[in-house]
C-alpha positions as CSV (number, residue, x, y, z in Angstrom):
1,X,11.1,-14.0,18.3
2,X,8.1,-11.9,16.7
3,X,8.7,-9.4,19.1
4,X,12.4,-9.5,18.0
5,X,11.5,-9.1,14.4
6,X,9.0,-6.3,15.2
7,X,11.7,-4.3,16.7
8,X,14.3,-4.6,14.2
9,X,11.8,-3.4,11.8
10,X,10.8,-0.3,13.5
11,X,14.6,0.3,13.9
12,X,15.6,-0.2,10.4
13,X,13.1,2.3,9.2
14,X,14.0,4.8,11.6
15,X,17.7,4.4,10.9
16,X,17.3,4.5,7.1
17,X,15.6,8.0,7.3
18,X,15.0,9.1,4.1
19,X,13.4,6.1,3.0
20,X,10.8,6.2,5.7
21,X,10.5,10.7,5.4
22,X,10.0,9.7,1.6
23,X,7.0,7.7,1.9
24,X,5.6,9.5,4.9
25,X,6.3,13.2,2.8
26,X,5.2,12.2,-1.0
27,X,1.8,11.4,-0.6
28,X,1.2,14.8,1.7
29,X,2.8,16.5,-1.5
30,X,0.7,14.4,-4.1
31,X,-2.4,15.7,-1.8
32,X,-1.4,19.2,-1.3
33,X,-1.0,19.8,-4.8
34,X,-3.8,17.5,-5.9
35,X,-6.5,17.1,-3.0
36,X,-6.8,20.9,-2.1
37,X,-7.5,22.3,-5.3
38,X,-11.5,22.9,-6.2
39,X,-13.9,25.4,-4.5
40,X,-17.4,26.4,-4.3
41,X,-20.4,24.0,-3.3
42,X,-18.7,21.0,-4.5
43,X,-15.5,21.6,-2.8
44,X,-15.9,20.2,0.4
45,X,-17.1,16.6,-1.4
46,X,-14.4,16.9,-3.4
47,X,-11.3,17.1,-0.8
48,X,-12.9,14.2,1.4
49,X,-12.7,12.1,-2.3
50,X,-9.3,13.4,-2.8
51,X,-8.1,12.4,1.0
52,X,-9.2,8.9,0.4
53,X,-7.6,9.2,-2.9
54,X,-4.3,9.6,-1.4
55,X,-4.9,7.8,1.7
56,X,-5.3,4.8,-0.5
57,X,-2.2,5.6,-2.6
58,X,-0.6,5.8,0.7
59,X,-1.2,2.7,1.8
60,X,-0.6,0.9,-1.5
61,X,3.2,2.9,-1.8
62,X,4.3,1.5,1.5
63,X,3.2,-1.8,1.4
64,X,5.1,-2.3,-1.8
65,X,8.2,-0.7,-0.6
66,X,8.3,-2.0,2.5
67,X,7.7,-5.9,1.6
68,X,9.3,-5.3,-2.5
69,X,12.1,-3.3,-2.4
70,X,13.3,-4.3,1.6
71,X,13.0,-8.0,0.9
72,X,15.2,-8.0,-2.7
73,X,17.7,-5.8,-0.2
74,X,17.8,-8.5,1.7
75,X,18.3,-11.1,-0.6
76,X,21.0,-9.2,-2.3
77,X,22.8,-8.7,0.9
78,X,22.2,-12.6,1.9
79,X,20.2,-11.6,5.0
80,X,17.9,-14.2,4.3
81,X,20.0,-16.6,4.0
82,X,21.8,-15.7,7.4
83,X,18.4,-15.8,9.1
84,X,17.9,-19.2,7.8
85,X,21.1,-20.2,9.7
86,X,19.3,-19.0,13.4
87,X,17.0,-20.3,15.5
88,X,14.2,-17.6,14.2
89,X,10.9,-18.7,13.1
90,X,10.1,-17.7,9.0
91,X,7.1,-16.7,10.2
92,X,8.6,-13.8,13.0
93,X,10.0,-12.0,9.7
94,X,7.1,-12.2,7.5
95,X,4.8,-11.0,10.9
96,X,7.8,-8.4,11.7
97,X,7.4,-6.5,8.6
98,X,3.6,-6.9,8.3
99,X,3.6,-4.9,11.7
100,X,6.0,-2.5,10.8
101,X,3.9,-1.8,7.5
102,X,0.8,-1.6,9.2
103,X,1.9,1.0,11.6
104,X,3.6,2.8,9.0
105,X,0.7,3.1,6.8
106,X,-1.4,4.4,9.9
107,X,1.4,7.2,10.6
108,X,0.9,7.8,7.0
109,X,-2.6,7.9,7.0
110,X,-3.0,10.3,10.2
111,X,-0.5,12.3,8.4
112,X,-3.1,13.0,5.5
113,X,-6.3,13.2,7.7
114,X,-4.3,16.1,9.5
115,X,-3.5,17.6,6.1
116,X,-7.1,17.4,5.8
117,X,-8.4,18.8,8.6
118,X,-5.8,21.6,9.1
119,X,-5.6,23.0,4.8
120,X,-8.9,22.1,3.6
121,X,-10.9,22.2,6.4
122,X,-12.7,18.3,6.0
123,X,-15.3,17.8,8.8
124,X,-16.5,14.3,9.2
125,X,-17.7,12.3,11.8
126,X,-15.3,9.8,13.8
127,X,-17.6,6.7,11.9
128,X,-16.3,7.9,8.3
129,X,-12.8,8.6,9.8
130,X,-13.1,5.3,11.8
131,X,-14.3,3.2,8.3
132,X,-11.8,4.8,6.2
133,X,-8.8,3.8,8.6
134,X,-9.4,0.3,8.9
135,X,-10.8,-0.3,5.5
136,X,-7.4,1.0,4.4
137,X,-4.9,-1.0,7.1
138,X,-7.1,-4.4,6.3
139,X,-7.2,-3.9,2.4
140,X,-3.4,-3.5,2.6
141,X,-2.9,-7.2,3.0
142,X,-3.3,-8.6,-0.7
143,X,-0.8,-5.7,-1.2
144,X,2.1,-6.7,1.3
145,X,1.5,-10.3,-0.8
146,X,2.2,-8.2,-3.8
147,X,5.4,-6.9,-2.5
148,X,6.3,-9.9,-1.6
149,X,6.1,-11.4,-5.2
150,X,8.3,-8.4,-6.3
151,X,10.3,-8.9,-3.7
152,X,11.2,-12.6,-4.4
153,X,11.1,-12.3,-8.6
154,X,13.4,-9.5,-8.9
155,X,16.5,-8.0,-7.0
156,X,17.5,-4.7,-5.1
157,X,17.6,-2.3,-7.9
158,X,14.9,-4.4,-10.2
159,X,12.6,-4.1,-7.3
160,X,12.5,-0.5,-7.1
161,X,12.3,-0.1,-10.6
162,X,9.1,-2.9,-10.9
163,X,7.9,-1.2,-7.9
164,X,7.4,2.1,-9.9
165,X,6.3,0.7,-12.7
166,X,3.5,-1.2,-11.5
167,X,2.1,1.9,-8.8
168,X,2.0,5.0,-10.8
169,X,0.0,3.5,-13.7
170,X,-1.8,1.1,-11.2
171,X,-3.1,4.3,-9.5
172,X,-3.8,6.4,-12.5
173,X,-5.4,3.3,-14.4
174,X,-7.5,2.9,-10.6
175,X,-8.8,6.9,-10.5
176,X,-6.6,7.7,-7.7
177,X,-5.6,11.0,-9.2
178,X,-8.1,11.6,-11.7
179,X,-11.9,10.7,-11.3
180,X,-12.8,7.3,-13.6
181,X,-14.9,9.2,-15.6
182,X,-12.1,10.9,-17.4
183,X,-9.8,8.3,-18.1
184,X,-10.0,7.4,-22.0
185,X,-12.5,4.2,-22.5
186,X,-9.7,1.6,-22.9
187,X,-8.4,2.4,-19.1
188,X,-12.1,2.3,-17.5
189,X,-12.2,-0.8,-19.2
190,X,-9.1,-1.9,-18.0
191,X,-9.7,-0.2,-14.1
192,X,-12.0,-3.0,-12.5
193,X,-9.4,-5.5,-13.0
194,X,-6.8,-3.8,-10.7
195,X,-6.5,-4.6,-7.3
196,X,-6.6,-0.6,-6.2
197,X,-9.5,0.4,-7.8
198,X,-11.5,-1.9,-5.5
199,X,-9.4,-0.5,-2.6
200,X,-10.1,3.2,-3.8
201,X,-13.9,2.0,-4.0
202,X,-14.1,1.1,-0.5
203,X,-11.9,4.0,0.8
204,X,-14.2,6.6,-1.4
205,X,-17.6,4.4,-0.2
206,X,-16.5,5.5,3.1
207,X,-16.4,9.1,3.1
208,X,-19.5,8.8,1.5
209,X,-18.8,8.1,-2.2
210,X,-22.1,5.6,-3.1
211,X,-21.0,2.6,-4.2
212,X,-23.1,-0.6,-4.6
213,X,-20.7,-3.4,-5.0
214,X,-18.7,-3.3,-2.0
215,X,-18.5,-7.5,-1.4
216,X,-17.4,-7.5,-4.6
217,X,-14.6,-5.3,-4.3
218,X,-14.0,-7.1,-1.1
219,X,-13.8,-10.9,-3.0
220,X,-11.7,-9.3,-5.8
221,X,-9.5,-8.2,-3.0
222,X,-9.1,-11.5,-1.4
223,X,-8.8,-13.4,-4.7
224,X,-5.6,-10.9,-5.7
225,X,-4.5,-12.1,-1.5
226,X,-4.7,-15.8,-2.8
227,X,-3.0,-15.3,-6.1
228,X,0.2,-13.2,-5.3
229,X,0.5,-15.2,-1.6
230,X,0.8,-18.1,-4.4
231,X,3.0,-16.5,-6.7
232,X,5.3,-15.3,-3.5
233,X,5.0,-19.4,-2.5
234,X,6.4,-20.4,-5.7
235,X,9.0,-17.8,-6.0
236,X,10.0,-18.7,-2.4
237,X,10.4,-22.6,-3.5
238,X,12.3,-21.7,-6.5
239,X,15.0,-19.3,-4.6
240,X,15.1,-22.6,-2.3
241,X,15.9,-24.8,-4.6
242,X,18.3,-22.6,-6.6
243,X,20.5,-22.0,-3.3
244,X,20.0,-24.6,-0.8
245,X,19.8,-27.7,-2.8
């Protein structure tokens, strides 16, 4: 059955082309206009904190889109409710689209490093390319638990539209596209609350970005897992009892 679901994921976002060219094509825009600009001594520090920048925005767009906007599709179409009516596991879904994410993210993320490599000429060794990828694809989880909150509180066109409006200022408010330092006071005071500034933290710590507060970042982290897999329980329960009972 998890196989199964695996498949049908891979399929639908191959089938449903500009959806997956979109998420795969925006963030190697975002970083050719953003992460190649500077030169001069600092430059080269400055593209490696750019890719992780965008790797982490990356990661963040995709696990919201995949798990937000395709599970409110699928409630809106019933598909949930037809799934319900087979033999299949609710867990083969849920471990269906977390694979699918995963390995989207990755293509994502290699898409960037090549970006890197190729245009701004980042040279790293494989331990800072090796920490930066899996910090990224493990960090994406209390994420995919976001998506799914969205997913189950709003429906197909409210998702994409909560989807938008929670990960552009998310990442602004988090120094994703401008350094922390020069966002006005009331943002940096906002910033450590958000769930992608502690992602950026550990992405930028990896590349070499000191940073001394990595278990915190990674508690912070796992507390935002527990409290949107909760919100995504309750939501679930509600949408239950609202169509089954």
């Amino acid at each position: 059955m998890v196989a199964g679901q695996v498949q049908a994921e891979f399929r639908r976002l191959r089938r449903v082309w500009e959806f997956t060219g979109f998420g795969l094509a925006f963030p190697l825009i975002l970083y050719i206009f953003v992460g190649l600009q500077g030169s001069g001594p600092g430059a080269a520090e400055y593209h490696k904190y750019a890719l992780a920048s965008l790797c982490t925005y990356a990661v963040v767009n995709i696990a919201l889109s995949t798990f937000g906007i395709s599970v409110a599709n699928e409630r809106g179409s019933r598909m949930d409710a037809l799934l319900r009516a087979t033999p299949v596991r609710p867990l083969a879904p849920l471990i269906g689209k977390t694979v699918a994410a995963i390995a989207f993210a990755l293509a994502a993320i290699l898409l960037l490093y090549a970006a890197g490599i190729l245009l701004a000429g980042i040279s790293m060794p494989f331990e800072q390319w090796f920490t930066l990828t899996w910090r990224l694809l493990l960090a994406i989880v209390p994420f995919i638990c976001m998506g799914f909150a969205i997913g189950y509180l709003s429906g197909p066109t409210g998702a994409v539209l909560a989807v938008n409006l929670i990960l552009l200022p998310m990442s602004f408010a988090s120094g994703i596209f401008f350094p922390i330092n020069s966002l006005p006071t009331v943002i940096k005071d906002i910033a450590p609350y958000l769930p992608m500034y502690h992602l950026g933290h550990l992405a930028w710590n990896a590349v070499g970005v000191p940073y001394d507060d990595l278990w915190k970042s990674v508690l912070w982290l796992a507390g935002y897992s527990v409290l949107f897999l909760a919100i995504t329980l309750w939501a679930v329960r509600r949408e239950d009892d609202r169509r089954f009972s």
